[in-house]
Biopython code that builds the backbone (N, CA, C, O; Angstrom):
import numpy as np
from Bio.PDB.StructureBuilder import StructureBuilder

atoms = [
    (1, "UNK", "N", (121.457, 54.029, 142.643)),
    (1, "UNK", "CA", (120.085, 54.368, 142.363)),
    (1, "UNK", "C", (119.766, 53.923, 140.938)),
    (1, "UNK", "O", (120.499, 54.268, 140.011)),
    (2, "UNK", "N", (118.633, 53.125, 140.738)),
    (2, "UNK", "CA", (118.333, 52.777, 139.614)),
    (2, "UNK", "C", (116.908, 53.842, 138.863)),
    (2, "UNK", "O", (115.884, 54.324, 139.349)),
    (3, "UNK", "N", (117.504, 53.853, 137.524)),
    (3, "UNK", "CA", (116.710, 54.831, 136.585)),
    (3, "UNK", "C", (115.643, 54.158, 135.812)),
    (3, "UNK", "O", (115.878, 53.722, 134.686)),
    (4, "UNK", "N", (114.675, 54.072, 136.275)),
    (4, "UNK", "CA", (113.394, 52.584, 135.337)),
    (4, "UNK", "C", (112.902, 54.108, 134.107)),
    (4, "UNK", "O", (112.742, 55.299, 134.372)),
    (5, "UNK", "N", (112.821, 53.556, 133.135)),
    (5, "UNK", "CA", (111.740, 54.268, 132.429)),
    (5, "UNK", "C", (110.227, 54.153, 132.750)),
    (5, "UNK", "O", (109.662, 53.166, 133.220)),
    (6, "UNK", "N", (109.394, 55.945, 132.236)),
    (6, "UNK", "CA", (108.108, 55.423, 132.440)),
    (6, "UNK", "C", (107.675, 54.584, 131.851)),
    (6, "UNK", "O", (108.285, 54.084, 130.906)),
    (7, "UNK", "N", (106.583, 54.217, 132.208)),
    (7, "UNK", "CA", (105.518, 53.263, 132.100)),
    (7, "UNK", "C", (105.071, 53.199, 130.769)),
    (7, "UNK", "O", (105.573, 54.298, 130.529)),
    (8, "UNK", "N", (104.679, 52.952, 129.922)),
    (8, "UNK", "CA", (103.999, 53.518, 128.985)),
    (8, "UNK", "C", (102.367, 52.815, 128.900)),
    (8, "UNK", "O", (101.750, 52.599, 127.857)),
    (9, "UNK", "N", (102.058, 52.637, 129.807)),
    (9, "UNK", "CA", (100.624, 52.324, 130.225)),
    (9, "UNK", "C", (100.662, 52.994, 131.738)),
    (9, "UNK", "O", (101.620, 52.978, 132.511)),
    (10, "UNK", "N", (99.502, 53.521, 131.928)),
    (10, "UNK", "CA", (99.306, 54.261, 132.928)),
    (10, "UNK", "C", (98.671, 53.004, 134.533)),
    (10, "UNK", "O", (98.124, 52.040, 133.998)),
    (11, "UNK", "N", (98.654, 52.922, 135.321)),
    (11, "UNK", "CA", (98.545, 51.791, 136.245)),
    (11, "UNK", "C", (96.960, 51.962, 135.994)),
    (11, "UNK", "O", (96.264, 52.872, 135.544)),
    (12, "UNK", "N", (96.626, 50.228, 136.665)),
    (12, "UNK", "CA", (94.988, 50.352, 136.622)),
    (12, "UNK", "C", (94.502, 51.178, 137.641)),
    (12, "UNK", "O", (94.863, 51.277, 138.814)),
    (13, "UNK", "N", (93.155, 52.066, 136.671)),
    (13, "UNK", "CA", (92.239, 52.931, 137.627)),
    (13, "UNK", "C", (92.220, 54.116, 137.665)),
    (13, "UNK", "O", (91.471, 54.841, 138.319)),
    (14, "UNK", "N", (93.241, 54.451, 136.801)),
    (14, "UNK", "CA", (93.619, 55.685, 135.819)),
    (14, "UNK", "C", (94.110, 56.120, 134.643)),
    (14, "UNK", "O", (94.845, 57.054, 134.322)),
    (15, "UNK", "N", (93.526, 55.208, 134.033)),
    (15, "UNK", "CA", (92.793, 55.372, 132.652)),
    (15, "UNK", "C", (91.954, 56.090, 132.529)),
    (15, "UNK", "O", (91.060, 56.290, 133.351)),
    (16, "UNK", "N", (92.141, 56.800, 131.095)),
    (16, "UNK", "CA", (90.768, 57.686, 131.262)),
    (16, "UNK", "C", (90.289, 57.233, 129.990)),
    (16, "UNK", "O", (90.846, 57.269, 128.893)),
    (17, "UNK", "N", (88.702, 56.624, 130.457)),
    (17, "UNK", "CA", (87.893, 55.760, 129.215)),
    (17, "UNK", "C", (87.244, 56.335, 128.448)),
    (17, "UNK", "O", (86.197, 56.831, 128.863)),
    (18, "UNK", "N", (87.698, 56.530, 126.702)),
    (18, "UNK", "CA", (86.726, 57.171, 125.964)),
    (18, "UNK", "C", (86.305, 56.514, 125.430)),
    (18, "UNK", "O", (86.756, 55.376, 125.303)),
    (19, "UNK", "N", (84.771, 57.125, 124.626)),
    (19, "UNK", "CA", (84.324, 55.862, 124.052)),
    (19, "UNK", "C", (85.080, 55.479, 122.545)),
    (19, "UNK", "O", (84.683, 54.579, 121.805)),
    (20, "UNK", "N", (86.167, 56.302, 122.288)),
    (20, "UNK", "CA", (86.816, 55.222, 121.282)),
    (20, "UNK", "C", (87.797, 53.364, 121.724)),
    (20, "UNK", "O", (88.072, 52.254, 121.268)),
    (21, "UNK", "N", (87.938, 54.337, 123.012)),
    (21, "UNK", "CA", (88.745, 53.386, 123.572)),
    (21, "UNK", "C", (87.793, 51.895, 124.123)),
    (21, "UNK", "O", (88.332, 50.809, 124.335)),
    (22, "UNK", "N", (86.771, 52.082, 124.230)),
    (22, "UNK", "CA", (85.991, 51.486, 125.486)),
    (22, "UNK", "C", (85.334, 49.749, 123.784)),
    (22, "UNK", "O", (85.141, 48.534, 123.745)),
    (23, "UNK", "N", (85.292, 51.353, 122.544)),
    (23, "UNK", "CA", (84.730, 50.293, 121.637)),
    (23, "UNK", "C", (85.882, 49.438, 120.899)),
    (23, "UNK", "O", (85.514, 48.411, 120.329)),
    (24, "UNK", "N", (87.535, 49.853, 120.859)),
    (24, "UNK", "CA", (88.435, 49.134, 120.780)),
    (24, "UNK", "C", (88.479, 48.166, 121.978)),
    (24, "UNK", "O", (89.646, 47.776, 122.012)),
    (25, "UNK", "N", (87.601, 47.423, 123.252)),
    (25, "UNK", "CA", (88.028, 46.576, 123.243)),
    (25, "UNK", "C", (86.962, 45.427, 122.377)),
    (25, "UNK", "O", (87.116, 44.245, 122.686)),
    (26, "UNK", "N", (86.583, 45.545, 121.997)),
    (26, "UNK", "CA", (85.775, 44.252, 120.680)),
    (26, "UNK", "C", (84.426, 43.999, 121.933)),
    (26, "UNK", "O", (84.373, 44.498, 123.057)),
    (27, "UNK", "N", (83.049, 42.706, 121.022)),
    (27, "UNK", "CA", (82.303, 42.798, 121.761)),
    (27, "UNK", "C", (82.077, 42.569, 123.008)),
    (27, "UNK", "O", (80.882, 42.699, 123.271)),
    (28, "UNK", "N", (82.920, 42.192, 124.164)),
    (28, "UNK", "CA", (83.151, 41.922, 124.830)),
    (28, "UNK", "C", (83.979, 41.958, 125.686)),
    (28, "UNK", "O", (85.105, 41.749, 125.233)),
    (29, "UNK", "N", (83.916, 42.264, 127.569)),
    (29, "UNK", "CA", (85.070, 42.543, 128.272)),
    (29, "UNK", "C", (84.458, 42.015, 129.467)),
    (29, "UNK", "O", (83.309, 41.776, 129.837)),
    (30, "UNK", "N", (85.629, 41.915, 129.946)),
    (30, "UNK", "CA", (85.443, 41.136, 132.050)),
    (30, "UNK", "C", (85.069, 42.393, 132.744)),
    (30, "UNK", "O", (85.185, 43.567, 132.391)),
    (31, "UNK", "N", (84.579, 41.836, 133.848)),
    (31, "UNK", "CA", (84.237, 42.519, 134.687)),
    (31, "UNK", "C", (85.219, 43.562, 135.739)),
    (31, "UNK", "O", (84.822, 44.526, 136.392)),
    (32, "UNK", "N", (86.536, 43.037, 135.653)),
    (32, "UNK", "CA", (87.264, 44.335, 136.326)),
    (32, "UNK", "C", (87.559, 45.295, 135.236)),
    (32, "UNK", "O", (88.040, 46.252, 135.843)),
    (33, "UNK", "N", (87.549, 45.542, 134.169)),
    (33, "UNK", "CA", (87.383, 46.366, 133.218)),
    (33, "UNK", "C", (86.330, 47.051, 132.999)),
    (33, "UNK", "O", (86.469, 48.188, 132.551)),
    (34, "UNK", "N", (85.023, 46.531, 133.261)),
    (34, "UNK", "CA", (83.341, 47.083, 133.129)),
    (34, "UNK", "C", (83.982, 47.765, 134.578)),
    (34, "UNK", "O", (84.349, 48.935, 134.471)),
    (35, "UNK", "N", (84.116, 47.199, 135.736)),
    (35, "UNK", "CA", (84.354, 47.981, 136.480)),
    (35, "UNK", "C", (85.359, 48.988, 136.805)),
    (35, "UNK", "O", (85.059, 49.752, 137.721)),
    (36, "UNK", "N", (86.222, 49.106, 136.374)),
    (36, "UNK", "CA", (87.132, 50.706, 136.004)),
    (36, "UNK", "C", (86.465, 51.560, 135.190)),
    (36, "UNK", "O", (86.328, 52.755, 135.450)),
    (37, "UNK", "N", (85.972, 50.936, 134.062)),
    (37, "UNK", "CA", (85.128, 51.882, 133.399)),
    (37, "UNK", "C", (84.243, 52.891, 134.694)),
    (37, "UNK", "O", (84.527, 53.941, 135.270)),
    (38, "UNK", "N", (83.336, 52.155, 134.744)),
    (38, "UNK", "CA", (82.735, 53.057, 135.762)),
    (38, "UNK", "C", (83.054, 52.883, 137.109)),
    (38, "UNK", "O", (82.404, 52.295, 137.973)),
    (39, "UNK", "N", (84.132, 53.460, 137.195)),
    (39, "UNK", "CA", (84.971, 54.077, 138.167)),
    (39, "UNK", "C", (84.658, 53.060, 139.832)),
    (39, "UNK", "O", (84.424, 53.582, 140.922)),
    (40, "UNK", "N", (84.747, 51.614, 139.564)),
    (40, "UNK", "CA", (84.429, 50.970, 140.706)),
    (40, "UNK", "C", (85.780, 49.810, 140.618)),
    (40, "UNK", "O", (86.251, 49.306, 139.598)),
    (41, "UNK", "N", (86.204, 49.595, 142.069)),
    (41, "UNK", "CA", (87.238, 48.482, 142.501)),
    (41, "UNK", "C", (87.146, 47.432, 141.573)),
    (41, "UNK", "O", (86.186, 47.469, 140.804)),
    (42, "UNK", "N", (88.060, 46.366, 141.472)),
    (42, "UNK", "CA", (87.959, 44.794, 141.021)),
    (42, "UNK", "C", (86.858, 44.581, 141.809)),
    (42, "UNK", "O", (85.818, 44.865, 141.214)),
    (43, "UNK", "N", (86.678, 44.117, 143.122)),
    (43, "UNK", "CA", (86.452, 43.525, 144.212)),
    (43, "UNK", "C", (84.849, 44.050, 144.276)),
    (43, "UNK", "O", (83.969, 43.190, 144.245)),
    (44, "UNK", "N", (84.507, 45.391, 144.360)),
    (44, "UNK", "CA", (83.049, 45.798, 144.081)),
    (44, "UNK", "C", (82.333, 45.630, 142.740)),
    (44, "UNK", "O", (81.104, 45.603, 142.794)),
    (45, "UNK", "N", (83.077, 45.481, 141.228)),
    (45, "UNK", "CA", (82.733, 45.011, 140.388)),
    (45, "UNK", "C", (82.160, 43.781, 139.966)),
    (45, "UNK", "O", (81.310, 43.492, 139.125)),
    (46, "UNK", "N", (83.101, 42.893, 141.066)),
    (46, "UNK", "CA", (82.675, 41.551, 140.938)),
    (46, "UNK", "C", (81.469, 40.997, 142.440)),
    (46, "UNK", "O", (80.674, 40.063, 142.541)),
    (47, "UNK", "N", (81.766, 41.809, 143.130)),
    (47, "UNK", "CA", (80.701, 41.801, 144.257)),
    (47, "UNK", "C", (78.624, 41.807, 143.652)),
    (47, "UNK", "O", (77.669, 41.045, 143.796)),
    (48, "UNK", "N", (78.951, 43.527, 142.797)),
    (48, "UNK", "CA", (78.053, 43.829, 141.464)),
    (48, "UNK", "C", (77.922, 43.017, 140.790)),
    (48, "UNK", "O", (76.708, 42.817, 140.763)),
    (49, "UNK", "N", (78.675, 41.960, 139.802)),
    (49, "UNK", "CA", (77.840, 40.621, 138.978)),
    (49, "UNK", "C", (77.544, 40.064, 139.348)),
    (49, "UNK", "O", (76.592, 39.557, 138.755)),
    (50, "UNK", "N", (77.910, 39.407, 140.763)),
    (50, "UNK", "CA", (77.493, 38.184, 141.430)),
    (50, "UNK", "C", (75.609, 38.257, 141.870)),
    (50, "UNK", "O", (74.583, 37.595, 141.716)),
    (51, "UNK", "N", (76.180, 39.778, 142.603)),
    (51, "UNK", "CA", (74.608, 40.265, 142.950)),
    (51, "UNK", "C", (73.391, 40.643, 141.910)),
    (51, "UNK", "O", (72.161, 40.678, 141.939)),
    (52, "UNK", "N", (74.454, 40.905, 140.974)),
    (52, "UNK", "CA", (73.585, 41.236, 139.227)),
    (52, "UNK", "C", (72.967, 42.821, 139.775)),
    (52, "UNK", "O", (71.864, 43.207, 139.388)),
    (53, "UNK", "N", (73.605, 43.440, 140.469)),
    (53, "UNK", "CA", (73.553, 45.123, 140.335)),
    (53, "UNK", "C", (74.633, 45.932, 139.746)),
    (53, "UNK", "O", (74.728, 47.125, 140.037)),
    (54, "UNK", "N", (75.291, 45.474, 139.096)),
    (54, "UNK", "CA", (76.130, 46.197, 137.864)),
    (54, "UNK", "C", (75.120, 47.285, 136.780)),
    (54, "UNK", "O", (74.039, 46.895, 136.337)),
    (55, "UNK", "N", (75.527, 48.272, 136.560)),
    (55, "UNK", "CA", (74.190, 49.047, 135.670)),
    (55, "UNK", "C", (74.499, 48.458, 133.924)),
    (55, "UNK", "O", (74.261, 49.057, 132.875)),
    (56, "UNK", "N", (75.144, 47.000, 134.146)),
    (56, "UNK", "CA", (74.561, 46.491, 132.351)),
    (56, "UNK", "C", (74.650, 45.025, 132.937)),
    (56, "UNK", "O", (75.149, 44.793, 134.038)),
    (57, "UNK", "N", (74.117, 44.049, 132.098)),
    (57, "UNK", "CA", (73.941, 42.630, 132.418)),
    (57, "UNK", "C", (75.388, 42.205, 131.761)),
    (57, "UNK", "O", (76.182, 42.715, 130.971)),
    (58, "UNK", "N", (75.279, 40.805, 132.641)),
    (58, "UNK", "CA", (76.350, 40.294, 133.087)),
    (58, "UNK", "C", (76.358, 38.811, 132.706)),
    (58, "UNK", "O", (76.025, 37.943, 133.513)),
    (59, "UNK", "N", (76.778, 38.524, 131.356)),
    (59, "UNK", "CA", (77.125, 36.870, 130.935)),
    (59, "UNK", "C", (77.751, 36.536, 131.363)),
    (59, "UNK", "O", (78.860, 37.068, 131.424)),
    (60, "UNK", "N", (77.306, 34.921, 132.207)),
    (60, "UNK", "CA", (78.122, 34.439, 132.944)),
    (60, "UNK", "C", (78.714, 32.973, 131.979)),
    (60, "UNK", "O", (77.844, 32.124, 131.789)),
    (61, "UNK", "N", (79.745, 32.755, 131.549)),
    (61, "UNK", "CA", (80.808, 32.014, 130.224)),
    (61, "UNK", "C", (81.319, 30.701, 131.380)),
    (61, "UNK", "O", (82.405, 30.804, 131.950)),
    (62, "UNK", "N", (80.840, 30.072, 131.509)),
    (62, "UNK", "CA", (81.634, 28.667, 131.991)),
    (62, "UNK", "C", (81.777, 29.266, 133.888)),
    (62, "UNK", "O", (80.786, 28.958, 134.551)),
    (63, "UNK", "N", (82.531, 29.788, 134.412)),
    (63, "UNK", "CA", (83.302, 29.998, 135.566)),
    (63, "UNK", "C", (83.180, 31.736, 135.132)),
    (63, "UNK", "O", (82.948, 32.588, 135.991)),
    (64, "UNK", "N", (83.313, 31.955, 134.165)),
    (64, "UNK", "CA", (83.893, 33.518, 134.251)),
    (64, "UNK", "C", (82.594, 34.752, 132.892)),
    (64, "UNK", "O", (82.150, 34.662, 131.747)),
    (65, "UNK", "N", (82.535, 35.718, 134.047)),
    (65, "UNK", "CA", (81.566, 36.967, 134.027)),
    (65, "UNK", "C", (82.385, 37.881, 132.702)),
    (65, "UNK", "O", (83.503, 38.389, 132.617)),
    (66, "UNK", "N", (81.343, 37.799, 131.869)),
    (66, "UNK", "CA", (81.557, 38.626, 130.261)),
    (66, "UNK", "C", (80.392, 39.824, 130.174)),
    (66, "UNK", "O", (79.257, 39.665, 130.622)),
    (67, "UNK", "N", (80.893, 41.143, 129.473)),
    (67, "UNK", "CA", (80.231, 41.810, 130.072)),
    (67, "UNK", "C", (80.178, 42.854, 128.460)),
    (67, "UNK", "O", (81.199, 43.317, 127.951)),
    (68, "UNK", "N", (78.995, 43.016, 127.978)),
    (68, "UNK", "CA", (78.603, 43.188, 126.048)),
    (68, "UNK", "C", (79.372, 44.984, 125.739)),
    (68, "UNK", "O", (78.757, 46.036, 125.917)),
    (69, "UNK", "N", (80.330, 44.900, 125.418)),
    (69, "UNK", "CA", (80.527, 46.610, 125.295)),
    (69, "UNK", "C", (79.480, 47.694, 124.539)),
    (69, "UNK", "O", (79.386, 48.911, 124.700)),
    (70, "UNK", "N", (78.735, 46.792, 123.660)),
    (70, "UNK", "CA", (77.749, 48.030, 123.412)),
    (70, "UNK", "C", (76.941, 48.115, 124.494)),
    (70, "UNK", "O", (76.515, 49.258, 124.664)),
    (71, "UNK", "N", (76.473, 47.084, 125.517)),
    (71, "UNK", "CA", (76.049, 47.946, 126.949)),
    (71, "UNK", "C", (76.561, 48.637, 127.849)),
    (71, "UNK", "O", (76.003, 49.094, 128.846)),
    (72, "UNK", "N", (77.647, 48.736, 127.525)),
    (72, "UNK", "CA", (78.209, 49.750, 128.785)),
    (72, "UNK", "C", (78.113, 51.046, 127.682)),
    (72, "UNK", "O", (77.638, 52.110, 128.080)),
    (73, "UNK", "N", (78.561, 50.913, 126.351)),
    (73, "UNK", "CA", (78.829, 52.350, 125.553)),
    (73, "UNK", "C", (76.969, 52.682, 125.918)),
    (73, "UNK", "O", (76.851, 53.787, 126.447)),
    (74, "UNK", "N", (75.825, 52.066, 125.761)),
    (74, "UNK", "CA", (74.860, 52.396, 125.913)),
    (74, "UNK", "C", (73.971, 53.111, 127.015)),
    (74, "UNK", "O", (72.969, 53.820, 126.930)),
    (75, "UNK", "N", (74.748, 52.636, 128.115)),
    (75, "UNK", "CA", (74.964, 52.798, 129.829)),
    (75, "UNK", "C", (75.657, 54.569, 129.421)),
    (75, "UNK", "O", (74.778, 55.377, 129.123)),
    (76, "UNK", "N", (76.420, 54.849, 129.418)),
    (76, "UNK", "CA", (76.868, 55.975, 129.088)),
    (76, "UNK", "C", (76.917, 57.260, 128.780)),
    (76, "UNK", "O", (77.247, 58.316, 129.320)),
    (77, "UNK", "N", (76.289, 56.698, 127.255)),
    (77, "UNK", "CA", (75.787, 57.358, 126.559)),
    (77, "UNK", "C", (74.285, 58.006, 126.548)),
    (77, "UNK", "O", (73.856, 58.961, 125.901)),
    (78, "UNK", "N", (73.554, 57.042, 127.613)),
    (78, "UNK", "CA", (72.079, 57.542, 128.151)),
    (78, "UNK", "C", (72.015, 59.133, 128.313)),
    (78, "UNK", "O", (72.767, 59.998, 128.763)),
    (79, "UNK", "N", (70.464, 59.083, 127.594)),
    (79, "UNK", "CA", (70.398, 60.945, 128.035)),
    (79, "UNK", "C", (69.715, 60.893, 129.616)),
    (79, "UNK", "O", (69.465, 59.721, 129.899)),
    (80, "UNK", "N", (69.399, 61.711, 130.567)),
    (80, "UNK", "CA", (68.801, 61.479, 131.645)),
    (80, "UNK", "C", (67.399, 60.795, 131.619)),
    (80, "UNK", "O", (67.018, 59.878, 132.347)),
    (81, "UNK", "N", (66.694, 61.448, 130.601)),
    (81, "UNK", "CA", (65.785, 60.949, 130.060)),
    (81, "UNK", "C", (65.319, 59.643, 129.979)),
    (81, "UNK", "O", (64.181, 59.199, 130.132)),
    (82, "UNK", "N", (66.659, 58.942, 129.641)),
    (82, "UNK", "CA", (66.117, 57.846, 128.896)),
    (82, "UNK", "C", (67.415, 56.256, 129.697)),
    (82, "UNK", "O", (67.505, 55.080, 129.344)),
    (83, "UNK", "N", (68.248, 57.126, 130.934)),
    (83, "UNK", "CA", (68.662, 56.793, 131.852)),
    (83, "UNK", "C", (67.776, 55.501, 132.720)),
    (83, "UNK", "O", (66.629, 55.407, 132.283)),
    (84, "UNK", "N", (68.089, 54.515, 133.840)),
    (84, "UNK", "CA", (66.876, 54.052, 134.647)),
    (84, "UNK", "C", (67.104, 54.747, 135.977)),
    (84, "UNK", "O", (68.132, 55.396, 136.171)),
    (85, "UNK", "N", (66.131, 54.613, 136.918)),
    (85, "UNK", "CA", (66.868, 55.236, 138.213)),
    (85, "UNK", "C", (68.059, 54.492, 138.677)),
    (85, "UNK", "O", (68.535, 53.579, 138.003)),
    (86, "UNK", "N", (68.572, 54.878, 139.861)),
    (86, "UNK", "CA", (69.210, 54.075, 140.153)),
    (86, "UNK", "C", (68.802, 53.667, 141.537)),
    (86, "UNK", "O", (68.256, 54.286, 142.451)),
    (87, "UNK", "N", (69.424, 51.895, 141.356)),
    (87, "UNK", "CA", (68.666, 50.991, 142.534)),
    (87, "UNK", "C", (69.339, 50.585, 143.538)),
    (87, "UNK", "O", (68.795, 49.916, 144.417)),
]
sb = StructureBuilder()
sb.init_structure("model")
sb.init_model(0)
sb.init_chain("A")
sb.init_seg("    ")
for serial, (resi, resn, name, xyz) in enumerate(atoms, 1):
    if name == "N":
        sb.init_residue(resn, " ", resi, " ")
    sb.init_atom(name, np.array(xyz, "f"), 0.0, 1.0, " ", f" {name:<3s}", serial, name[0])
structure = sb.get_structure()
């Protein structure tokens, strides 16, 4: 029987995103990351940019979907108020 040590990263999708963490990754992150953040698959994340219903916009860089971290911290951080519905 083999003895692995833990992990010392937790597997994707259970992470738990704070916003210190979310603004350590710099201005910018991909879309399966925007999508763990808010708690959605690779596969529905990227389903969401293609369709451009992700709840922050979605730069599309050559071939590959970039996604602004002060909009998601902004996404977030919304009071209900000042929230959009959702579509």
């Amino acid at each position: 029987m083999s003895s692995r040590p833990p992990s010392e990263h937790p597997p994707p999708g259970k992470r738990v995103w704070t916003l210190e963490r979310i603004r350590a990754l710099g201005a910018v992150t991909d879309v399966a990351t925007t999508g763990e953040i808010f708690g959605l698959s690779r596969t529905s994340a990227y389903e969401m940019a293609q369709a451009g219903t992700l709840p922050v916009p979605v730069i599309k860089v050559g071939s590959r979907y970039r996604v602004s971290v002060t909009a998601i911290i902004a996404v977030l951080t919304a009071t209900d108020a000042t929230r959009p519905p959702p579509t």
